[in-house]
DSSP file (Angstrom, degrees, kcal/mol; ACC not computed):
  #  RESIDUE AA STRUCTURE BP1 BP2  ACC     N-H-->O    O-->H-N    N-H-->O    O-->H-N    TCO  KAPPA ALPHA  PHI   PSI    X-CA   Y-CA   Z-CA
    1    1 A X              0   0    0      0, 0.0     2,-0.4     0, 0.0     0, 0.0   0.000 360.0 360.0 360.0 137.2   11.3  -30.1  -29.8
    2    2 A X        -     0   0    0      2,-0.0     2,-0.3     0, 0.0     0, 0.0  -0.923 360.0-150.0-125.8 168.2    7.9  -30.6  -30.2
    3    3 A X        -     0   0    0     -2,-0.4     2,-0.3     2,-0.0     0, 0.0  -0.839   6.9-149.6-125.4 170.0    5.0  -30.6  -27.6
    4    4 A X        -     0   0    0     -2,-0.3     2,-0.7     2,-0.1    17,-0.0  -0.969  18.7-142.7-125.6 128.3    1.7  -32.3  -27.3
    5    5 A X        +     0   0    0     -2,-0.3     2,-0.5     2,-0.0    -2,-0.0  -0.920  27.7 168.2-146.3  78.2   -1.6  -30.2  -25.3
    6    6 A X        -     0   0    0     -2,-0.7     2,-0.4     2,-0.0    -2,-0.1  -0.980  21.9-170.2-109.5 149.3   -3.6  -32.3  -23.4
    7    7 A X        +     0   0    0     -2,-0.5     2,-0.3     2,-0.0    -2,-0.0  -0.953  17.3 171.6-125.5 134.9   -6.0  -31.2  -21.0
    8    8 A X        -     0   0    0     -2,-0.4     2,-0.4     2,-0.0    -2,-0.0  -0.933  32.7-125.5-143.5 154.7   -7.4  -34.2  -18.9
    9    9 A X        -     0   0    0     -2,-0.3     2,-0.6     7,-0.0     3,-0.2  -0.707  36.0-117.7-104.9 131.8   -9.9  -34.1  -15.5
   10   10 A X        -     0   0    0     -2,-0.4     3,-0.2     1,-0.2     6,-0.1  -0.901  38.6-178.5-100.2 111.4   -8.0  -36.0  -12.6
   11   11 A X  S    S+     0   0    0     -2,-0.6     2,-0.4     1,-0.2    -1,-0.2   0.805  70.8  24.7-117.3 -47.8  -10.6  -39.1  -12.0
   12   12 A X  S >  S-     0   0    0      3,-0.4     3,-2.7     4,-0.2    -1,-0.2  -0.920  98.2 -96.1-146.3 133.3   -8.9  -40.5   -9.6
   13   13 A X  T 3  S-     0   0    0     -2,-0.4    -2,-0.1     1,-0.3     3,-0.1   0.113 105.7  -1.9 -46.0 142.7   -6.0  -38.9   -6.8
   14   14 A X  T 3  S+     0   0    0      1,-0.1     2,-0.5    -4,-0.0    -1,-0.3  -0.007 112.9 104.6  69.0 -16.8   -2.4  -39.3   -7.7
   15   15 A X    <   +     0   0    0     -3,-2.7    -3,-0.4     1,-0.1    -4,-0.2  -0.788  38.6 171.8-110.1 104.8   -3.4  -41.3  -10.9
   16   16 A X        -     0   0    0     -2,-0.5    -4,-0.2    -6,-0.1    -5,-0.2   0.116  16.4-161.9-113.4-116.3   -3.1  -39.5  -14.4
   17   17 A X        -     0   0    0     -2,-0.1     2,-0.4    -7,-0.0    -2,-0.0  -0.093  10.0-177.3 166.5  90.6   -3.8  -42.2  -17.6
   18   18 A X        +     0   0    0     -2,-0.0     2,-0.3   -10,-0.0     3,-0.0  -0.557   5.7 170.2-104.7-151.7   -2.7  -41.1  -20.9
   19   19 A X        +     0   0    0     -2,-0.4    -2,-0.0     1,-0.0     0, 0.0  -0.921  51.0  23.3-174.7 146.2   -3.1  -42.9  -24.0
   20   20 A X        +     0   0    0     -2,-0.3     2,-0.6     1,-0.2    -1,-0.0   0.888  65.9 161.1  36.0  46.1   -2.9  -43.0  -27.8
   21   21 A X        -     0   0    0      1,-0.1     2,-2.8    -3,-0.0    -1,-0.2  -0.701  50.4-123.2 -91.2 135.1   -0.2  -40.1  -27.4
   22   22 A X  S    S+     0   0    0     -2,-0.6     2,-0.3     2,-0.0    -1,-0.1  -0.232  77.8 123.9 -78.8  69.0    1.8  -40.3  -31.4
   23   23 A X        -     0   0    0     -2,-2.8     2,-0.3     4,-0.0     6,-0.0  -0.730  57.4-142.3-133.3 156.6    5.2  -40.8  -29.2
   24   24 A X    >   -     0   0    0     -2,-0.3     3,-1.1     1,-0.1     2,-0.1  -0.888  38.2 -71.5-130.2 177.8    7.0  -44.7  -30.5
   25   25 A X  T 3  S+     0   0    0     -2,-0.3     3,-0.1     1,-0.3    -1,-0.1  -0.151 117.5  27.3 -77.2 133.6    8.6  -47.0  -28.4
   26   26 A X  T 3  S+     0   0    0      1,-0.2    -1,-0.3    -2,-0.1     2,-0.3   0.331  86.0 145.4  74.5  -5.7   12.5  -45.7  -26.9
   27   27 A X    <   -     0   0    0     -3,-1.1    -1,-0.2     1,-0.1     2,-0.1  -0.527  50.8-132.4 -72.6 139.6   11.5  -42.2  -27.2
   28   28 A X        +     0   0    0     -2,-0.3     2,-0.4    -3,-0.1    -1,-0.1  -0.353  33.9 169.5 -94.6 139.3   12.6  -39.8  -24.9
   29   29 A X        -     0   0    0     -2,-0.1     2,-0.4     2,-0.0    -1,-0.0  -0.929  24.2-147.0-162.3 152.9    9.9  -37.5  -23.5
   30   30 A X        -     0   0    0     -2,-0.4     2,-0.4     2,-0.0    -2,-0.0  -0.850  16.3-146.0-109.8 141.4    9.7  -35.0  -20.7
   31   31 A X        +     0   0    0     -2,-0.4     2,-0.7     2,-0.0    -2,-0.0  -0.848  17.4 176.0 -93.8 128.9    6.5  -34.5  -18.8
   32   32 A X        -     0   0    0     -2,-0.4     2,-0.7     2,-0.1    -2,-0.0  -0.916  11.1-161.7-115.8 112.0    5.1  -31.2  -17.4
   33   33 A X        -     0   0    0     -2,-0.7     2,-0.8     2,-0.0    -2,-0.0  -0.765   1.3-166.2-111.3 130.0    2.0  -30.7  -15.7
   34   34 A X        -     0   0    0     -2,-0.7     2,-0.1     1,-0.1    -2,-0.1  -0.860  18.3-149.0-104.3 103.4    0.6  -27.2  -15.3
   35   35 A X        -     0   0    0     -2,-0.8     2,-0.3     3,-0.0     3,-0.1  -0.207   8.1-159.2 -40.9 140.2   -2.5  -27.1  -12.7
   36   36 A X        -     0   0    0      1,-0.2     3,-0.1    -2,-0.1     0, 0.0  -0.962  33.1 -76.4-136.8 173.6   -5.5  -24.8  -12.7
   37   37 A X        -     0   0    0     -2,-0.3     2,-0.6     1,-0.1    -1,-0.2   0.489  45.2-103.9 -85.1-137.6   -7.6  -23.9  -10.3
   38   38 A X        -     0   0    0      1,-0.1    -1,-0.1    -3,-0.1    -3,-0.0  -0.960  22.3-172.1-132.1 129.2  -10.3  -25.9   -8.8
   39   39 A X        +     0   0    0     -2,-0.6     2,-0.8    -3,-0.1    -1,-0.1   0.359  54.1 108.8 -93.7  -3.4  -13.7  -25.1   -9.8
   40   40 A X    >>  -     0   0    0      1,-0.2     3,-4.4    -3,-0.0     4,-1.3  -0.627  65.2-146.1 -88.4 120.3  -15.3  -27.4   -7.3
   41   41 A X  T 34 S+     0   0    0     -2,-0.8    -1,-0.2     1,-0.3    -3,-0.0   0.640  92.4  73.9 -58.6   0.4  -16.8  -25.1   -4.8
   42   42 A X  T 34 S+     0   0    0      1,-0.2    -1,-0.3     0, 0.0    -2,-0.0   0.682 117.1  29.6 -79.1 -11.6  -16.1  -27.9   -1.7
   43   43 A X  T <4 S+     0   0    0     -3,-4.4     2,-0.3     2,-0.1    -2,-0.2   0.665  89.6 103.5-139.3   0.3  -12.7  -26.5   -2.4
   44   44 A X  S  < S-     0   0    0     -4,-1.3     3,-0.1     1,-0.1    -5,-0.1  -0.585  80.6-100.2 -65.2 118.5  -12.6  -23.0   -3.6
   45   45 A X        -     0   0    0     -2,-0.3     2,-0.6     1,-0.1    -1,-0.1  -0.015  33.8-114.1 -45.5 154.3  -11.5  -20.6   -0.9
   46   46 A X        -     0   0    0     -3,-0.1     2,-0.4     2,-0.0    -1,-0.1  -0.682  35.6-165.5 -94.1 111.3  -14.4  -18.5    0.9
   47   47 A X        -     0   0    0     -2,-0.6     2,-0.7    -3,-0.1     5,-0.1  -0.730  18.6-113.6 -98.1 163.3  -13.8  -14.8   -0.1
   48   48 A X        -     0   0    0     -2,-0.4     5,-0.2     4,-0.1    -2,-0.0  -0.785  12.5-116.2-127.9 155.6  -15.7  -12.1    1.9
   49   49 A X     >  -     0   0    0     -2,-0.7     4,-3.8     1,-0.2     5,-0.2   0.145  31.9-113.8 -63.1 174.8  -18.0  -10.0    1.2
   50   50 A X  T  4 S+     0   0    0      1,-0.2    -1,-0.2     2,-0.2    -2,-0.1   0.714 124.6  47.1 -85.5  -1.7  -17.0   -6.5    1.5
   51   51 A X  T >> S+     0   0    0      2,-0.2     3,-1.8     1,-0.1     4,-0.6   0.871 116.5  54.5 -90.5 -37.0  -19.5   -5.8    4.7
   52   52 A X  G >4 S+     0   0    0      1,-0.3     3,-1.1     2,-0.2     4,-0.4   0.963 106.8  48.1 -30.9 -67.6  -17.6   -9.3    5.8
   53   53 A X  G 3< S+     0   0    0     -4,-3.8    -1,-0.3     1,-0.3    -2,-0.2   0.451 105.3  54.5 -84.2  11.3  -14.4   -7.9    5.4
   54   54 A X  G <4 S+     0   0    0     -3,-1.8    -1,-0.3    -5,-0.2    -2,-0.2   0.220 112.7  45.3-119.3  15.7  -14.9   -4.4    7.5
   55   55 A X  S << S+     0   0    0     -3,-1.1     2,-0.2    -4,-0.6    -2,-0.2   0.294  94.9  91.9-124.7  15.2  -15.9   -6.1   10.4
   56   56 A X  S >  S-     0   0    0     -4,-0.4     3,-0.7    -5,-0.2     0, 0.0  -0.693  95.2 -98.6 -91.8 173.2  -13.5   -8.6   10.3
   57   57 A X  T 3  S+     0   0    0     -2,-0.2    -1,-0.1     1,-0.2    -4,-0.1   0.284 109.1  73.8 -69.5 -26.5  -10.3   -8.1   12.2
   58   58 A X  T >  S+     0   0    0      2,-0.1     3,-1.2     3,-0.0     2,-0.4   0.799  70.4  90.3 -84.5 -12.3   -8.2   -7.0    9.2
   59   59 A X  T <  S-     0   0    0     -3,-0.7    -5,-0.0     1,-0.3     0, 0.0  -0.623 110.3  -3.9 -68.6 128.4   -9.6   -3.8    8.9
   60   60 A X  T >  S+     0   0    0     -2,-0.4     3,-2.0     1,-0.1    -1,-0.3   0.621  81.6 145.7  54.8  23.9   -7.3   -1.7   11.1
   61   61 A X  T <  S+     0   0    0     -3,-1.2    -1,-0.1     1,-0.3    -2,-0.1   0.402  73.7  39.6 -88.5  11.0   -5.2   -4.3   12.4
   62   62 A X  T 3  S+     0   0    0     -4,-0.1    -1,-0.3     3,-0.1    -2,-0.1  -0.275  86.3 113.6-131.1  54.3   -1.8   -2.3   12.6
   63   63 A X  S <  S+     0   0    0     -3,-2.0    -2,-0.1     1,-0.1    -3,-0.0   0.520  83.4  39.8 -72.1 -11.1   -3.9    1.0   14.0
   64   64 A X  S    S+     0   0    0     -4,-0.2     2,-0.1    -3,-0.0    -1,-0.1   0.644  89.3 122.7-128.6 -15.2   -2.3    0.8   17.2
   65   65 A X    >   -     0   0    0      1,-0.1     3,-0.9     2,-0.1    -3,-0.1  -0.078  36.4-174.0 -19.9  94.3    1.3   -0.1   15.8
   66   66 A X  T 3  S+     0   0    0      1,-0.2    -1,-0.1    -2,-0.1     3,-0.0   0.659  82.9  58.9 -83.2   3.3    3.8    2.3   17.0
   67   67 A X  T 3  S+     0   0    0      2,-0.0     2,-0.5     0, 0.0    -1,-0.2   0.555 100.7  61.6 -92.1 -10.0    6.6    0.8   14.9
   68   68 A X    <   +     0   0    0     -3,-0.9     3,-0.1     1,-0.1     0, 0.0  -0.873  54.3 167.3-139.8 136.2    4.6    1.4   11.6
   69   69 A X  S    S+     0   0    0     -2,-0.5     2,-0.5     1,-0.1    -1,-0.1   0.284  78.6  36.5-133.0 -41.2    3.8    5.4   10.8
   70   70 A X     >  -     0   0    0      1,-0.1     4,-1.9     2,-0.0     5,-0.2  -0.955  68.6-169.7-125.0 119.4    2.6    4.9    7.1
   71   71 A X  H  > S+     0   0    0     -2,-0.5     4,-1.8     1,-0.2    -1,-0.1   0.964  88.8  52.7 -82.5 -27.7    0.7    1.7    6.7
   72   72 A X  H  > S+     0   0    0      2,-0.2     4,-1.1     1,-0.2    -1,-0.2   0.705 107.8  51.6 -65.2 -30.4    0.6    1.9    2.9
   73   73 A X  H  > S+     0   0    0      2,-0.1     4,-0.9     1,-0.1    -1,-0.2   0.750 112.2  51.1 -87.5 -18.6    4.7    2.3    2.8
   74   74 A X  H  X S+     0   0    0     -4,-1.9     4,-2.6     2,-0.2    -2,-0.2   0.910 108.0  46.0 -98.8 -17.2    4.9   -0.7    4.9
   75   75 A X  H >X S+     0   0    0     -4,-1.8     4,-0.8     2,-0.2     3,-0.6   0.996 110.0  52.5 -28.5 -88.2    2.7   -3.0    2.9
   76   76 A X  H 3X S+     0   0    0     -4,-1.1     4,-2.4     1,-0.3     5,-0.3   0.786 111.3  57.2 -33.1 -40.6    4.4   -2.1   -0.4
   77   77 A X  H 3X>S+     0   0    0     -4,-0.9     4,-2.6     1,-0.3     5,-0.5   0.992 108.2  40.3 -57.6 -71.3    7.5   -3.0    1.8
   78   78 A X  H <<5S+     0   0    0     -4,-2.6     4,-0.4    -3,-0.6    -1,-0.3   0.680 113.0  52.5 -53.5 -33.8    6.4   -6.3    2.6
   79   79 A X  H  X5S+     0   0    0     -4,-0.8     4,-1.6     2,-0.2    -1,-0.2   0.928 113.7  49.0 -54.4 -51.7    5.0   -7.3   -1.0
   80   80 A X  H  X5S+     0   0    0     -4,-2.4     4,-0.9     1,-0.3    -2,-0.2   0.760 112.6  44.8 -67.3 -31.5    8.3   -6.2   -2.2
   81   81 A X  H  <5S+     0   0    0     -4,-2.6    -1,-0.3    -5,-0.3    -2,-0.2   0.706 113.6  53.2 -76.8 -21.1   10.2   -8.4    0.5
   82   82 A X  H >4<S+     0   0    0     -5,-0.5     3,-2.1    -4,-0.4    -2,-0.2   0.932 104.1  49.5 -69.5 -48.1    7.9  -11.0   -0.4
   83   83 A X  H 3< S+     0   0    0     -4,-1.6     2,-1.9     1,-0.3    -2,-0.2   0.992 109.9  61.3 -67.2 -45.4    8.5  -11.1   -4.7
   84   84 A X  T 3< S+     0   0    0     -4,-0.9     2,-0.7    -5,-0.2    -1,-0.3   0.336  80.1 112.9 -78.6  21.0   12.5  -11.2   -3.7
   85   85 A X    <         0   0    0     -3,-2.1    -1,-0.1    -2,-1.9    -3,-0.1  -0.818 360.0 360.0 -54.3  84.8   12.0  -14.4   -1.9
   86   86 A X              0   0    0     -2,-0.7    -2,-0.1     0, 0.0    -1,-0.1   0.650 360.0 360.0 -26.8 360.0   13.8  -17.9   -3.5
């Protein structure tokens, strides 16, 4: 099998264009396209700053959880329930 590496800008939504790809006529070929992330800042997620993020709402937010005794063993829980997801 061989592959071909293009990396191409998406100019207009739903629409990709190649062209002059060395592929002939009845040949069989499978496509993949591998995203990356978006560099345009209208569309890059907001992170927060760290003064942001200890006055926001996540800071302590199972403190008054009586079901939960170690908040760090139940994180790790939940990441771990998470990867073993279909």
């Amino acid at each position: 099998m061989q592959a071909i590496r293009l990396k191409r800008t998406i100019q207009k939504s739903g629409e990709l264009h190649l062209t002059n790809l060395s592929v002939v006529e009845g040949q069989h070929v499978e496509v993949l396209l591998l995203f990356t992330s978006h560099t345009n800042n209208t569309t890059r997620k907001k992170r927060l700053t760290a003064r942001q993020l200890l006055n926001s709402s996540l800071i302590g937010m199972w403190e008054d959880r009586t079901d939960i005794t170690d908040s760090t063993e139940y994180a790790r829980e939940l990441r771990e329930q998470a990867q073993r997801r279909q």
